[in-house]
C-alpha positions in Angstrom: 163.2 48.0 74.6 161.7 48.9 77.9 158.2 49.4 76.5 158.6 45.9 74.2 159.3 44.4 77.5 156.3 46.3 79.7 153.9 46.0 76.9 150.9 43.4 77.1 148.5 42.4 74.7 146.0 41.7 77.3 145.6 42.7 81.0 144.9 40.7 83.8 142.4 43.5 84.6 141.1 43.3 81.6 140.3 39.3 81.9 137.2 38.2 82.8 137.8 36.4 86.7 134.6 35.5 88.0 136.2 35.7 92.0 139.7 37.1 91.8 140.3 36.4 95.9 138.5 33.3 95.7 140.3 32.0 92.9 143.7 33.0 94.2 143.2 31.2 97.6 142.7 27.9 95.7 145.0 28.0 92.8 147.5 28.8 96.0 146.6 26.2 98.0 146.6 23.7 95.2 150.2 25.0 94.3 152.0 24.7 97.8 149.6 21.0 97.9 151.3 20.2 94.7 154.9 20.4 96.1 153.6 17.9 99.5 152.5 15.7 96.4 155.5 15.3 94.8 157.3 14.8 98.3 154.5 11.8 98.3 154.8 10.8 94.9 158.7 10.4 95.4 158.6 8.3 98.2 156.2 6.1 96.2 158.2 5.7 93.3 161.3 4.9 95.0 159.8 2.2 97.6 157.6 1.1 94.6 158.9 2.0 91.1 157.2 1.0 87.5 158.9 2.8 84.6 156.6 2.6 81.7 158.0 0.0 79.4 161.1 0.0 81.1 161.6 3.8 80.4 164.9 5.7 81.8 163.4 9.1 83.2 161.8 9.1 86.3 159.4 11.5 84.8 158.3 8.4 82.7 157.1 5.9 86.0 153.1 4.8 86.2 152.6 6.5 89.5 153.9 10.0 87.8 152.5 10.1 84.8 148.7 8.6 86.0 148.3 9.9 89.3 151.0 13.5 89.9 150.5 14.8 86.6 147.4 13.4 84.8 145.2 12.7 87.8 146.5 15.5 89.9 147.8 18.6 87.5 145.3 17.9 84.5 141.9 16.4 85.6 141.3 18.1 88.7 142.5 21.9 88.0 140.0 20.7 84.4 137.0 20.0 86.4 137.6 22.7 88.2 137.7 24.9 85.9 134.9 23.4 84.4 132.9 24.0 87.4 133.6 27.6 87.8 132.1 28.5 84.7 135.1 28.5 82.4 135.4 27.5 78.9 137.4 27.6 76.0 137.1 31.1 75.4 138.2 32.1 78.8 141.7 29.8 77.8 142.6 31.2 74.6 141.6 34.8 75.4 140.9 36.0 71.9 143.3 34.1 70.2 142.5 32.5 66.7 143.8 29.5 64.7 144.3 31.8 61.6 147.3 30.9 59.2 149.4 33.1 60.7 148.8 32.2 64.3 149.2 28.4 63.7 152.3 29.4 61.6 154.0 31.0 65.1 152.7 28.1 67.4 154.8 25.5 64.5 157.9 27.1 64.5 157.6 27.8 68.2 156.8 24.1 68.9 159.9 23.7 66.1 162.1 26.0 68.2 161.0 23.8 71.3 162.2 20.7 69.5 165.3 22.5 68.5 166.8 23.2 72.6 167.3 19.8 72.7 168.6 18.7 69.3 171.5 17.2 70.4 169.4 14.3 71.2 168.5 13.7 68.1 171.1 11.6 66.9 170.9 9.3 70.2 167.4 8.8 69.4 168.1 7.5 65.9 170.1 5.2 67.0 168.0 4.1 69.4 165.7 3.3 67.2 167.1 1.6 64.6 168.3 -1.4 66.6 164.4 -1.8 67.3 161.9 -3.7 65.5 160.1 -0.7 63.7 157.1 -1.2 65.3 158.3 -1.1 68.7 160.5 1.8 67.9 157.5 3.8 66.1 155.3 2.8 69.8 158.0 3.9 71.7 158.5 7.5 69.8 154.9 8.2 69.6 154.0 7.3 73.1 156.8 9.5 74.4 155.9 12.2 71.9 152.1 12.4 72.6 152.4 11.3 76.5 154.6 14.4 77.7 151.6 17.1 76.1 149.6 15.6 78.6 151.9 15.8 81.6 153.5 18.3 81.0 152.9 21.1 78.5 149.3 21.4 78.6 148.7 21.0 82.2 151.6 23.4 83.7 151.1 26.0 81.6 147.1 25.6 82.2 147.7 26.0 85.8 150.8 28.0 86.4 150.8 30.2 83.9 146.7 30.8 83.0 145.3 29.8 86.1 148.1 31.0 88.6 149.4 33.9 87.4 147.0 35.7 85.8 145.2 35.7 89.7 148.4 36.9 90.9 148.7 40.0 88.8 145.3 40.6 89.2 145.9 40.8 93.0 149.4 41.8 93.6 151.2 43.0 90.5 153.0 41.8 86.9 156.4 41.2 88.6 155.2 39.6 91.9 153.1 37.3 89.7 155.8 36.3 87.7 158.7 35.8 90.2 155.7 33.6 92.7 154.6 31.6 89.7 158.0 30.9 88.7 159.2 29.9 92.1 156.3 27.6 92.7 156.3 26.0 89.5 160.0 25.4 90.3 159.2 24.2 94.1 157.3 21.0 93.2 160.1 20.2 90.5 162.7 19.6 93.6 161.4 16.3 95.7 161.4 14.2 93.3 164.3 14.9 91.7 166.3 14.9 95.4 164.8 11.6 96.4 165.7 9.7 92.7 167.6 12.1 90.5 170.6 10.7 88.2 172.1 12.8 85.6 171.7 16.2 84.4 169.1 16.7 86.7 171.1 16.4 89.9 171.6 13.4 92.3 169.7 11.8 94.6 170.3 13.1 98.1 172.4 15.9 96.5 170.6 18.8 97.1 173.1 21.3 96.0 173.0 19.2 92.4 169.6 19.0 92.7 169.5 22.8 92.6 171.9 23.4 90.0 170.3 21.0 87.7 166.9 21.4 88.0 165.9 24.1 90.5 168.1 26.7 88.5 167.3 25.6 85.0 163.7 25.3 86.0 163.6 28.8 87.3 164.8 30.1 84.1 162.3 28.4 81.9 159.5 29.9 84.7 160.6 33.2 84.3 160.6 33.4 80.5 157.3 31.6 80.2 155.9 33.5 82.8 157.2 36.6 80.7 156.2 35.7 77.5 152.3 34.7 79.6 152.5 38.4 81.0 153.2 39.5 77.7 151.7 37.8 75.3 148.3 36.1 77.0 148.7 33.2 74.5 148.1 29.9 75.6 148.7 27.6 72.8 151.9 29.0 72.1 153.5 28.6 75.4 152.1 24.9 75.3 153.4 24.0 71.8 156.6 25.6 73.3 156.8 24.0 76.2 155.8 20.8 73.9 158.6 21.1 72.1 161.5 21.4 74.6 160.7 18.2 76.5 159.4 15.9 73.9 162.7 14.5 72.8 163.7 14.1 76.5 160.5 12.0 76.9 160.9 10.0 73.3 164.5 9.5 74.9 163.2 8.2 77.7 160.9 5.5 76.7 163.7 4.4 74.3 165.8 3.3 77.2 168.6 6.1 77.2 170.3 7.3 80.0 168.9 10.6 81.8 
């Protein structure tokens, strides 16, 4: 068991990092500049909010999907990376799209979908008081809209971009507890200035904690385990995929968080 856990398929010494200081500095800075943002991108959702037709989650407002996660987590850590030389290669790390390695991104992506199946049946319902065209708008957009902030660019940047620099600098388990805290860190203003729910409440930080800091932490560490062990991007994306898309599709079909 101890070896399964220790074993890696690739590592981070073994990756090719054209400036592993260099590299760490920023991806640092970007992270602890992340966590100001959300603090920012709180304070101008709750003096100025938009939900994206009329959706629920707070995850779902204009100024966090354009600007904190598309503008700020998936096109500039993209053109950076662009910049600095990397390409596709560099993110997949020798993994192929053979039959048998789409087969375990599916039913990982399935497995995803399956953490939160007890939405399922609110959904339906949802939907069928809709006209079908709205409803099939409001599905898809919730579906496709959370790959894009969300799976793709955290695991991107906390996971291939963070803590493959850490390990290479400091160790496996420093990387994985730092990139796990971190990618929790900028989870928490938000959710303390407009939370409802499961999530916590606003200006509750102690439910703030226990509903998202905590489970949060736990997703980190087992993605940041599973990127230690593993090295494979497009499964920890259709995984992550899959355990917030019917939060999301919930969201834009007006249920509660």
């Amino acid at each position: 068991m101890a070896s399964f856990l220790r074993r890696q398929r690739l590592r981070a010494a073994d990756i090719r990092i054209k400036d592993p200081a260099r590299e760490l500095r920023v991806v640092l800075g970007f992270s602890l500049a992340y966590v100001l943002a959300a603090v920012l991108t709180g304070l101008a959702m709750r003096a100025w909010p938009h939900p994206l037709f009329g959706a629920t989650y707070l995850t779902s407002d204009v100024t966090y999907v354009v600007c904190f996660k598309i503008g700020l987590l998936l096109v500039v850590p993209v053109i950076a990376i662009r910049r600095a030389g990397y390409g596709i290669p560099d993110l997949l790390l020798g993994w192929r799209p053979t039959p048998g390695a789409v087969a375990r991104v599916a039913a990982l992506l399935a497995f995803g979908v399956f953490v939160n199946a007890s939405k399922l049946a609110p959904i339906s319902d949802a939907a069928s008081v809709l006209a079908k065209s709205e409803a099939a708008l409001r599905i898809g957009l919730g579906a496709v809209l959370v790959f894009f902030t969300a799976a793709l660019p955290e695991e991107l940047v906390f996971r291939w971009a963070l803590q493959t620099r850490l390990e290479r600098l400091w160790g496996r388990l420093p990387a994985v507890l730092l990139a796990a805290v971190l990618f929790t860190a900028w989870h928490l203003p938000t959710r303390y200035l407009l939370a409802s729910g499961a999530e916590g409440r606003a200006g509750d930080f102690a439910s703030v904690l226990l509903g998202t800091g905590l489970p949060v932490l736990v997703v980190g560490l087992v993605f940041g385990w599973a990127w230690d062990r593993w090295r494979n991007l497009p499964a920890l994306v259709a995984l992550h995929w899959g355990i917030d898309v019917l939060p999301s599709v919930a969201s834009f079909l007006l249920l509660p968080p």
